[in-house]
C-alpha positions in Angstrom: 103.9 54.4 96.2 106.3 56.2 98.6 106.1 59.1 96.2 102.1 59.3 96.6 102.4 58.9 100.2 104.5 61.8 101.0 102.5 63.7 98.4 99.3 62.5 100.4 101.2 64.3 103.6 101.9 67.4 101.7 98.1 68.1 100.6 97.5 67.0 104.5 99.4 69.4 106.3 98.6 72.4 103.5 94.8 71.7 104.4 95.6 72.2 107.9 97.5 75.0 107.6 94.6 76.7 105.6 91.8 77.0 108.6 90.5 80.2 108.9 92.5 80.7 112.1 95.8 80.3 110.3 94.8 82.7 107.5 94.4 85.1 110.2 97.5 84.1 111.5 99.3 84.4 107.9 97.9 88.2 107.9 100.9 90.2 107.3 101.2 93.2 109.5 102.7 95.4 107.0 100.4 94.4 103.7 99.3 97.6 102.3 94.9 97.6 103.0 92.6 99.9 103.9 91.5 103.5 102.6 93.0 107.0 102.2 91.3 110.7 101.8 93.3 113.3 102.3 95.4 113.0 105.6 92.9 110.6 106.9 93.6 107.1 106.4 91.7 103.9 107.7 92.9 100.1 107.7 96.2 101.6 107.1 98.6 98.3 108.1 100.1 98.4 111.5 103.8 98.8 110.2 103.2 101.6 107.6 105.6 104.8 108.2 103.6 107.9 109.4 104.5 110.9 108.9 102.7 114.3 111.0 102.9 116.5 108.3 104.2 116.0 104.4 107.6 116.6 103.2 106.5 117.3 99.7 104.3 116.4 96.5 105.2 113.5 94.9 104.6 111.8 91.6 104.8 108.2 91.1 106.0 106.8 87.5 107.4 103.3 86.1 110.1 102.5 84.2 107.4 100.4 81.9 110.4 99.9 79.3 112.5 98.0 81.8 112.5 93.9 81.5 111.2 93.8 85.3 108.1 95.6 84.1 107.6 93.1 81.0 108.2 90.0 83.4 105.4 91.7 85.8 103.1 92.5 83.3 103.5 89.5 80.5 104.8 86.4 83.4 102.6 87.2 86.1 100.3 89.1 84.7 100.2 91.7 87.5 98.8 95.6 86.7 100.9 98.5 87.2 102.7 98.8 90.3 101.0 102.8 90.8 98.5 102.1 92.8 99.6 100.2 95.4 102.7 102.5 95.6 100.3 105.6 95.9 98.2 104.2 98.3 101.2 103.8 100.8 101.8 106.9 100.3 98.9 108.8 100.9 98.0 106.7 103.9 101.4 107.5 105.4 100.7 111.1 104.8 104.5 111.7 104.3 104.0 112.9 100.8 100.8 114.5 98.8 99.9 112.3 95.6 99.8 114.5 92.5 98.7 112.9 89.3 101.6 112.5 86.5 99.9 108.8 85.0 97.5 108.4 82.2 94.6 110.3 84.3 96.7 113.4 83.0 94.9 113.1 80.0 91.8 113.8 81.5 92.7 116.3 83.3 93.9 118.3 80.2 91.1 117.2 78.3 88.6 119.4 80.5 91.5 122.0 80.2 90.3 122.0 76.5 86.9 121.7 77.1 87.3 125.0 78.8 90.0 126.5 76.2 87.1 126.2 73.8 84.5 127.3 75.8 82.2 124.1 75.9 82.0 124.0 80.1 79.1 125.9 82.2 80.7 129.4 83.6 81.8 129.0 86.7 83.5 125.9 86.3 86.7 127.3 87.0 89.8 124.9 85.0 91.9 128.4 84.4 95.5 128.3 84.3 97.3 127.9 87.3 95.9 125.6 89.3 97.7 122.6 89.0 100.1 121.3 91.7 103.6 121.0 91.2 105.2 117.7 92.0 108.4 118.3 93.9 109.8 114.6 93.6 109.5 111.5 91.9 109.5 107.9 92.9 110.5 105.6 90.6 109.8 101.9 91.0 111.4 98.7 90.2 111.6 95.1 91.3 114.8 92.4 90.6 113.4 89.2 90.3 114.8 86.1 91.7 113.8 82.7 89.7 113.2 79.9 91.5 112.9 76.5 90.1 110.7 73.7 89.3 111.8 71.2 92.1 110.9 70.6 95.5 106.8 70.8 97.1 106.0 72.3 93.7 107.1 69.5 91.4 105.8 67.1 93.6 101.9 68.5 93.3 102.7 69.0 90.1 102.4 65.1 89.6 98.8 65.4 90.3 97.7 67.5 87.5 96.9 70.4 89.7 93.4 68.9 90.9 94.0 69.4 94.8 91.8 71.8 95.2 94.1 75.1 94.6 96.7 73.3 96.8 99.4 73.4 93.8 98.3 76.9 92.6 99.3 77.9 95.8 102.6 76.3 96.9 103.8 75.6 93.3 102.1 79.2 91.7 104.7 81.5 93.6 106.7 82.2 90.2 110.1 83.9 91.8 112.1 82.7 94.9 112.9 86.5 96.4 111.3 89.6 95.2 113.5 92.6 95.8 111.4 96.2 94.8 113.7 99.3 95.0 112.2 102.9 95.5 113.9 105.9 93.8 113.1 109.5 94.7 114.3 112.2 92.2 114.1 115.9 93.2 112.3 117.5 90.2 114.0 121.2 90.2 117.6 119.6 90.0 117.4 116.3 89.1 119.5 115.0 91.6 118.3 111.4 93.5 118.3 111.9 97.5 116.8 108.9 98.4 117.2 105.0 97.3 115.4 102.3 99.5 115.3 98.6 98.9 112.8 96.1 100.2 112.0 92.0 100.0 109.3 89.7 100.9 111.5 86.7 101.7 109.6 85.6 104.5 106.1 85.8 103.4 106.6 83.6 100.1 104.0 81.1 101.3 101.9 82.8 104.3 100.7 85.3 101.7 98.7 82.6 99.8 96.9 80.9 102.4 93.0 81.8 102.9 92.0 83.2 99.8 90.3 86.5 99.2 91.4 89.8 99.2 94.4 90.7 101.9 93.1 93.3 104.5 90.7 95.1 102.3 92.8 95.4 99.5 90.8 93.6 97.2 90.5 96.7 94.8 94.0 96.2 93.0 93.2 92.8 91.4 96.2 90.6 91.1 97.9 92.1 94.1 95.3 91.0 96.8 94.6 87.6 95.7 97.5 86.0 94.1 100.8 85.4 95.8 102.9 87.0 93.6 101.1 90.3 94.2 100.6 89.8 97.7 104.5 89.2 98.4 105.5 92.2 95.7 102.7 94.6 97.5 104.3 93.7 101.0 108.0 93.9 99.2 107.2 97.8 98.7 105.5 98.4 101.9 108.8 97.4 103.3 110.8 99.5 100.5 108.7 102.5 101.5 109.0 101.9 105.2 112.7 102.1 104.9 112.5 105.4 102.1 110.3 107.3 104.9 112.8 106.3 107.9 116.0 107.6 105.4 114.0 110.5 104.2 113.4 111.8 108.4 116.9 112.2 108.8 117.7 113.2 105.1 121.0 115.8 104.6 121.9 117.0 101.1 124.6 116.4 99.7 127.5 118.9 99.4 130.1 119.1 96.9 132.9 121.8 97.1 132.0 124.8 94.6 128.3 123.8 94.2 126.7 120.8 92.2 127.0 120.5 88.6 129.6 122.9 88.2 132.6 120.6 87.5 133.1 118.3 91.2 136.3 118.4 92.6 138.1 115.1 90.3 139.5 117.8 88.1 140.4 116.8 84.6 144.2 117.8 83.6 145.6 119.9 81.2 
């Protein structure tokens, strides 16, 4: 009985919380939303990095043999992490996008097309066009479990019929989500920039109101499910912090140049 009656609160004070008002509220400033073309953005979020001109082209790739990426794609069954990535990005207009993901493909299929003459004249795919990509960012997120207790377990008695009340204080699948942002220089191989972010504090806000989060309603799984909402603002923060490092970025120096033998000197 006492159990039921504090589980009678819960549902009570989740209701409330749940007015359109306090969705509004909930609205993260720095969830990724909006549109980019080009320099232009619009919607960008109020807290994204920008940048006058771009440092660079960069490429985005995963690490899709890593176990964060199975536990994304197989646990929470969340897309690739590309697009929200690139969509920072370009609204930022700290970097220019270039395409190194499975869209490659097409692009060298009309390559071929042309090769073998099937495309109108005119259509101009002729060698040397394509864009180099001076860095690469490389994704990853470390997942923090959490468990099965606490305002979770106790909706959980109810079968799950509280009208999404348990999908959404229950549903959030990790405690902490930690993403990490690596950028590779592409000429030397060497990292010059590592940036970590989290979403610690917008575990529950993320899930309240439903519907896509600021326009983002494009990329699935990461507008309107908590997990993607907290890992989409996790790498808004991570990119924040990679564009704020990048401003001020020195190289490296190691006495008699790099990669040719460092100065801890092997003996004899």
């Amino acid at each position: 009985m006492k159990t039921a009656l504090i589980a009678s609160c819960l549902v009570l004070g989740l209701a409330a919380a749940s007015t359109p008002a306090q969705a509004q509220f909930n609205k993260k400033q720095n969830d990724p939303q909006g549109a980019a073309a080009g320099a232009n953005s619009q919607g960008a979020a109020a807290n994204l990095e920008h940048c006058a001109e771009p440092m660079g082209t960069i490429a985005v790739v995963e690490e899709q043999e890593g176990d964060w990426y199975r536990y994304l794609t197989t646990d929470l069954r969340l897309p690739s992490t590309v697009p929200v990535i690139r969509m920072l990005i370009q609204q930022s207009n700290c970097f220019v996008v270039v395409e190194r993901g499975r869209a490659m493909r097409n692009m060298m299929q009309e390559r071929a097309l042309m090769d073998s003459g099937e495309l109108r004249q005119g259509s101009d795919f002729g060698k040397g066009q394509m864009v180099a990509a001076d860095y690469t960012l490389n994704p990853s997120i470390n997942f923090s479990q959490s468990n099965a207790g606490g305002i979770g377990a106790a909706i959980g008695m109810f079968g799950g019929k509280l009208g999404g009340v348990g999908a959404l204080v229950g549903g959030l699948k990790f405690k902490k989500a930690e993403t990490m942002l690596t950028m590779i220089d592409n000429r030397s191989g060497v990292q010059i920039g590592v940036a970590q972010g989290n979403a610690t504090k917008t575990d529950f806000g993320l899930g309240i109101g439903g519907g896509s989060a600021g326009g983002f309603g494009s990329l699935g799984g990461y507008s309107n499910t908590p997990e993607g909402k907290a890992l989409a603002a996790a790498f808004a923060n991570a990119y924040n912090n990679l564009v704020r490092a990048m401003r001020d970025y020195k190289p490296q120096e190691v006495q008699g140049g790099l990669g040719k033998g460092g100065k801890l000197k092997v003996g004899n």
